[in-house]
BAVOZA-223662 format. One record per atom (N, C-alpha, C, O): residue number from 1; z, x, y. Coordinates in nm, 3 decimals. Atoms other than C-alpha are relative to their C-alpha. Layout:
% residues N
NODE   vexmi        up      east     north
NODE     NUM         Z         X         Y
...
***
This chain:
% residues 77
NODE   vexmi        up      east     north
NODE       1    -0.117     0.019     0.084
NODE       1    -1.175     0.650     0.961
NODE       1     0.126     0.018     0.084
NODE       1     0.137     0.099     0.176
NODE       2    -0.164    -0.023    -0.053
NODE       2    -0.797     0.608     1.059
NODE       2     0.094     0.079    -0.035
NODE       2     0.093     0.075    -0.158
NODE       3    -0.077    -0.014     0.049
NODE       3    -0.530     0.782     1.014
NODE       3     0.101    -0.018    -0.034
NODE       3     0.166     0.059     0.037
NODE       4    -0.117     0.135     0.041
NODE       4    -0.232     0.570     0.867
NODE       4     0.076     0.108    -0.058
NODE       4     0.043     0.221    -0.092
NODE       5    -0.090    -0.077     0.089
NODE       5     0.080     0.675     0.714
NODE       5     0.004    -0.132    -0.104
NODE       5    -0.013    -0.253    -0.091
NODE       6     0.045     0.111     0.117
NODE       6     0.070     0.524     0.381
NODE       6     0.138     0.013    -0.109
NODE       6     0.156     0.098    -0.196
NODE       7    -0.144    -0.058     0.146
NODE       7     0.444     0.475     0.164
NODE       7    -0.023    -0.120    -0.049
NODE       7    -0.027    -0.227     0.012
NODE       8    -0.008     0.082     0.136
NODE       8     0.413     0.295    -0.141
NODE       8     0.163    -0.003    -0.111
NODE       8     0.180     0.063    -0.214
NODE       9    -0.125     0.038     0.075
NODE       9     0.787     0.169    -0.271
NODE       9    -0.006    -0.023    -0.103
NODE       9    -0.108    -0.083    -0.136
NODE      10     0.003     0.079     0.121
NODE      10     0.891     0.102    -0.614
NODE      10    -0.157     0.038    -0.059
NODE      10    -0.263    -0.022    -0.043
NODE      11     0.120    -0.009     0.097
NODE      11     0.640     0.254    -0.834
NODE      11     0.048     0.034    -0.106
NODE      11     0.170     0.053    -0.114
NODE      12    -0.018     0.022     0.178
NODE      12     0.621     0.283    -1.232
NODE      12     0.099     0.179    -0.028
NODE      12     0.085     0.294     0.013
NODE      13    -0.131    -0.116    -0.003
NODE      13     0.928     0.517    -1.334
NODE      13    -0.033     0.106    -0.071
NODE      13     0.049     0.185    -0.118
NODE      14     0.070    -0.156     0.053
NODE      14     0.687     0.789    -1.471
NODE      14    -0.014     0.081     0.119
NODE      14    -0.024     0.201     0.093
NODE      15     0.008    -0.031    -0.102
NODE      15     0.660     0.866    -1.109
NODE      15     0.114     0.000     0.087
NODE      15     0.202    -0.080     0.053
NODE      16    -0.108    -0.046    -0.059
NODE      16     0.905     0.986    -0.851
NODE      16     0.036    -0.112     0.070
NODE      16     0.131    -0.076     0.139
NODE      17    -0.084     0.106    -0.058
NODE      17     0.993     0.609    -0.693
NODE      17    -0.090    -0.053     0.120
NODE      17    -0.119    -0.167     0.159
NODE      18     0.099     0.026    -0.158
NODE      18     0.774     0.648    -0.376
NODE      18    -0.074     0.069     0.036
NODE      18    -0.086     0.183    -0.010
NODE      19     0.137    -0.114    -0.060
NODE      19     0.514     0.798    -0.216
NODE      19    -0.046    -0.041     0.116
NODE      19    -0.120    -0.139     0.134
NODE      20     0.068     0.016    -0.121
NODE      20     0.464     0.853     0.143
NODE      20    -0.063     0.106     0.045
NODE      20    -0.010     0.217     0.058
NODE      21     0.110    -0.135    -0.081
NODE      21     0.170     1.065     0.296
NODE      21    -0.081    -0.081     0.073
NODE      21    -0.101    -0.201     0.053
NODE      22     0.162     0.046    -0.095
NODE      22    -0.127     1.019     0.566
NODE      22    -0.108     0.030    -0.067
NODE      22    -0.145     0.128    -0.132
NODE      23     0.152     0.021     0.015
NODE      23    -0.426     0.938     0.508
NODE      23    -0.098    -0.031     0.069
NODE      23    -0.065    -0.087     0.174
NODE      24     0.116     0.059    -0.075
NODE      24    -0.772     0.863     0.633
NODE      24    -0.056    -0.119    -0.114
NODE      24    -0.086    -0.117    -0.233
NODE      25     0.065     0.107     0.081
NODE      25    -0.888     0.523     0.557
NODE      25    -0.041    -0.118     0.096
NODE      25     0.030    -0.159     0.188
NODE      26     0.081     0.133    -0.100
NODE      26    -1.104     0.234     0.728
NODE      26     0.073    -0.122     0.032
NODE      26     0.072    -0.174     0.143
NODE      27    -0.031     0.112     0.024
NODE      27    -0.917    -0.057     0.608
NODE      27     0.067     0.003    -0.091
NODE      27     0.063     0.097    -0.171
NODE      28    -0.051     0.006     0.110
NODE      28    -0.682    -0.211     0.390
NODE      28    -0.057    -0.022    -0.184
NODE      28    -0.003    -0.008    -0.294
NODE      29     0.095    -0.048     0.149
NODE      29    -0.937    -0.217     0.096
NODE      29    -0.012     0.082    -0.020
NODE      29    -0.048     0.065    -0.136
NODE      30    -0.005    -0.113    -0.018
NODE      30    -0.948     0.100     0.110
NODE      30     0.124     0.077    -0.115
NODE      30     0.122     0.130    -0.226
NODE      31    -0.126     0.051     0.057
NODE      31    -0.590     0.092     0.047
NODE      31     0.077    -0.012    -0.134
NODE      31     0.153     0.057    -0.202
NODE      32    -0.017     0.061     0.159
NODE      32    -0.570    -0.136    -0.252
NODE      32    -0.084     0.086    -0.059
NODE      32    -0.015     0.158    -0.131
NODE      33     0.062    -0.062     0.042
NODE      33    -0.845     0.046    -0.361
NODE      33     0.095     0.134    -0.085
NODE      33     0.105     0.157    -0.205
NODE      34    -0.094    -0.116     0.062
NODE      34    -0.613     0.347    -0.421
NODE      34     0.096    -0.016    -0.051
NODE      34     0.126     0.064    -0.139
NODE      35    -0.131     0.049     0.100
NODE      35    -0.296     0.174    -0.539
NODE      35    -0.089    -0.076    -0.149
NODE      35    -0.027    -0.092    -0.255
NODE      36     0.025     0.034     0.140
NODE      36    -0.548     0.026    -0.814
NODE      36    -0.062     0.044    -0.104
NODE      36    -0.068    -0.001    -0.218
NODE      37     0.007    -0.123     0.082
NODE      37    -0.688     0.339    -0.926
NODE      37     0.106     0.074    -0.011
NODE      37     0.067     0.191    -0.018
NODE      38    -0.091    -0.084     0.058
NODE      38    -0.346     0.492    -1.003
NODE      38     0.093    -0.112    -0.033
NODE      38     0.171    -0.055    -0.109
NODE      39    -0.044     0.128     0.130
NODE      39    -0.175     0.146    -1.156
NODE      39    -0.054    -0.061     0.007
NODE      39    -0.106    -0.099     0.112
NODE      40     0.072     0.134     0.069
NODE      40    -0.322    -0.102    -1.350
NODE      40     0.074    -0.142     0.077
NODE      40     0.192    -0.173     0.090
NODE      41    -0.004     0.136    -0.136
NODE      41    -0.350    -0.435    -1.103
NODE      41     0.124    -0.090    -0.120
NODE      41     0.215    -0.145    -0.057
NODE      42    -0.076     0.041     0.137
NODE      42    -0.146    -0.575    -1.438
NODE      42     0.122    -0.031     0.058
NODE      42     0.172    -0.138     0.092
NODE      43    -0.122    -0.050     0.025
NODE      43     0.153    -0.391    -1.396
NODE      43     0.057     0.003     0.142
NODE      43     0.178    -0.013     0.161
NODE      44    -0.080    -0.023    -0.154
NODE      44     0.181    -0.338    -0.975
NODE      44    -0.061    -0.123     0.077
NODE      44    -0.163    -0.090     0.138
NODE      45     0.006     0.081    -0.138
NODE      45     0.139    -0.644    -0.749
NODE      45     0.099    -0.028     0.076
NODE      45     0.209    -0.074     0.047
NODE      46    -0.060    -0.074    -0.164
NODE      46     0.246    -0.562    -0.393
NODE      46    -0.046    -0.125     0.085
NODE      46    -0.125    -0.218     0.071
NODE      47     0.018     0.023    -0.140
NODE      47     0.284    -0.658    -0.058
NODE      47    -0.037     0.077     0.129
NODE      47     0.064     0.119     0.186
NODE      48     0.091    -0.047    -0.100
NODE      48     0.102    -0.519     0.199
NODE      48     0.034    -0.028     0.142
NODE      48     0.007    -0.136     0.193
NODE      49    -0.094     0.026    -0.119
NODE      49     0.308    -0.448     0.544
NODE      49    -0.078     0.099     0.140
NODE      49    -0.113     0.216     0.124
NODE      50     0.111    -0.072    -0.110
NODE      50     0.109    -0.323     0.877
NODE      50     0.099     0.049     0.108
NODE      50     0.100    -0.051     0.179
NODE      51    -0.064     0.020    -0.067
NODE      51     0.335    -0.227     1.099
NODE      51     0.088    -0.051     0.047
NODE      51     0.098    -0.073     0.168
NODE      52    -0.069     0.078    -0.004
NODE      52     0.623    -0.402     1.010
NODE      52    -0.061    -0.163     0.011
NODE      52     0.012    -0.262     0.026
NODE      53     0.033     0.156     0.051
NODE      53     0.421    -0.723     0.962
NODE      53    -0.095    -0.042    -0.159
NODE      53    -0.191     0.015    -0.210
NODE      54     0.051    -0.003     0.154
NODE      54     0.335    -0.853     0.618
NODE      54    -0.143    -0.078     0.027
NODE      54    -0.158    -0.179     0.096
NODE      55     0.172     0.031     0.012
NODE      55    -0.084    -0.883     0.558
NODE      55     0.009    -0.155    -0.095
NODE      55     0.083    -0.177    -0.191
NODE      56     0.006     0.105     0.050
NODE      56    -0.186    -1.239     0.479
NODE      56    -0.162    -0.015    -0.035
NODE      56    -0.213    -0.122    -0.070
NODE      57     0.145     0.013     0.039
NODE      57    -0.570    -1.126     0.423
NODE      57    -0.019     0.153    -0.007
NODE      57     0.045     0.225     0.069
NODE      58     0.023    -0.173     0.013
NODE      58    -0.708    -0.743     0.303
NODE      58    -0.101     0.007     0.044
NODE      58    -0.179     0.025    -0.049
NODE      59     0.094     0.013    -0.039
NODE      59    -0.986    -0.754     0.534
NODE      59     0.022     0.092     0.185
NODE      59    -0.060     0.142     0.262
NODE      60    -0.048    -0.105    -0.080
NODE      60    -0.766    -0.574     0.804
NODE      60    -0.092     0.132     0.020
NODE      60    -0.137     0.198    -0.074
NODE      61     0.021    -0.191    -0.020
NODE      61    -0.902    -0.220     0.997
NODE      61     0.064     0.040     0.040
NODE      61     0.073    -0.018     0.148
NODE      62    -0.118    -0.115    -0.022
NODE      62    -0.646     0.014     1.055
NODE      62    -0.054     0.032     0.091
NODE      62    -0.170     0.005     0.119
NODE      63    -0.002    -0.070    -0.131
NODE      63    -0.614     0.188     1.349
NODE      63     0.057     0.166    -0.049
NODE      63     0.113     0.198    -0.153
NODE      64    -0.109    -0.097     0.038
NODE      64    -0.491     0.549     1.395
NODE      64     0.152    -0.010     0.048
NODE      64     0.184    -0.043     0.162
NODE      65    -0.099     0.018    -0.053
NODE      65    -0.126     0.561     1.369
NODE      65     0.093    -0.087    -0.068
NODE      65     0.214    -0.082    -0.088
NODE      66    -0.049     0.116     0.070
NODE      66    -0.090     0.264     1.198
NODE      66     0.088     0.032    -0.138
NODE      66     0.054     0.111    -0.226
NODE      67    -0.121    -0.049     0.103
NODE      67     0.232     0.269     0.960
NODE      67    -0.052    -0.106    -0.136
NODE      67    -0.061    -0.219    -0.088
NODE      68     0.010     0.075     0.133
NODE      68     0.148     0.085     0.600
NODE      68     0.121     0.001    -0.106
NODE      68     0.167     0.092    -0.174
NODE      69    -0.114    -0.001     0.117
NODE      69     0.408    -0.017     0.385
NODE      69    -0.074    -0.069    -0.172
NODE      69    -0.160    -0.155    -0.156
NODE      70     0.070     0.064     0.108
NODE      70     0.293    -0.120    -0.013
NODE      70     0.120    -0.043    -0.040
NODE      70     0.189     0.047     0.008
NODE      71    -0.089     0.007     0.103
NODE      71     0.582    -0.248    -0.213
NODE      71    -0.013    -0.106    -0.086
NODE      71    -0.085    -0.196    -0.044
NODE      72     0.038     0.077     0.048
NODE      72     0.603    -0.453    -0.504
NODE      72     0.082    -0.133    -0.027
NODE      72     0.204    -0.147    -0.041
NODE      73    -0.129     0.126     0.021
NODE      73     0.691    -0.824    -0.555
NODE      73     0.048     0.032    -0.113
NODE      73     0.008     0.083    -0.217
NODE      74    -0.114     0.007     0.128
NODE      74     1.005    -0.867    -0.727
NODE      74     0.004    -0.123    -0.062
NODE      74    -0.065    -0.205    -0.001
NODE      75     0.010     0.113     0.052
NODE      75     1.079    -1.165    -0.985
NODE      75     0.129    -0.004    -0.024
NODE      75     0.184     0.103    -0.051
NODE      76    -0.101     0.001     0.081
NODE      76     1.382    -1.283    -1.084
NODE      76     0.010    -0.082    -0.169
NODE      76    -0.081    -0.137    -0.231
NODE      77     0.014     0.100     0.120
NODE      77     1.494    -1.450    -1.405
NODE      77     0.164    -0.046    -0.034
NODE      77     0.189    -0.125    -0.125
***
């Protein structure tokens, strides 16, 4: 397992806004895995940032070290 720093932007306003901590985790499934046991896939779809580059497949393995950004797309209207 890796250890990543893991901040998740913009989350549901029952919660404090953000959340950054380390973790141990293999991969970015891993990951999603955990942003979709604490919101409903519904309500949070994200983008997925590796090191300052945005993920175009969740099939990624982390490294240790590796910085993760989650945040969620915005829409306008």
């Amino acid at each position: 397992m890796a250890r990543v720093s893991l901040r998740i932007i913009g989350l549901p306003k029952d919660s404090e806004g953000s959340e950054e901590t380390d973790i141990a985790v293999d991969d970015i499934l891993g990951i999603i895995q955990r942003i979709e046991y604490a919101y409903p896939r519904d309500y949070y779809r994200y983008i997925i940032f590796v090191n300052g580059i945005r993920l175009e497949e969740e099939s990624i393995v982390l490294k240790d070290g590796d910085k993760v950004v989650v945040t969620p797309v915005m829409t306008g209207g």
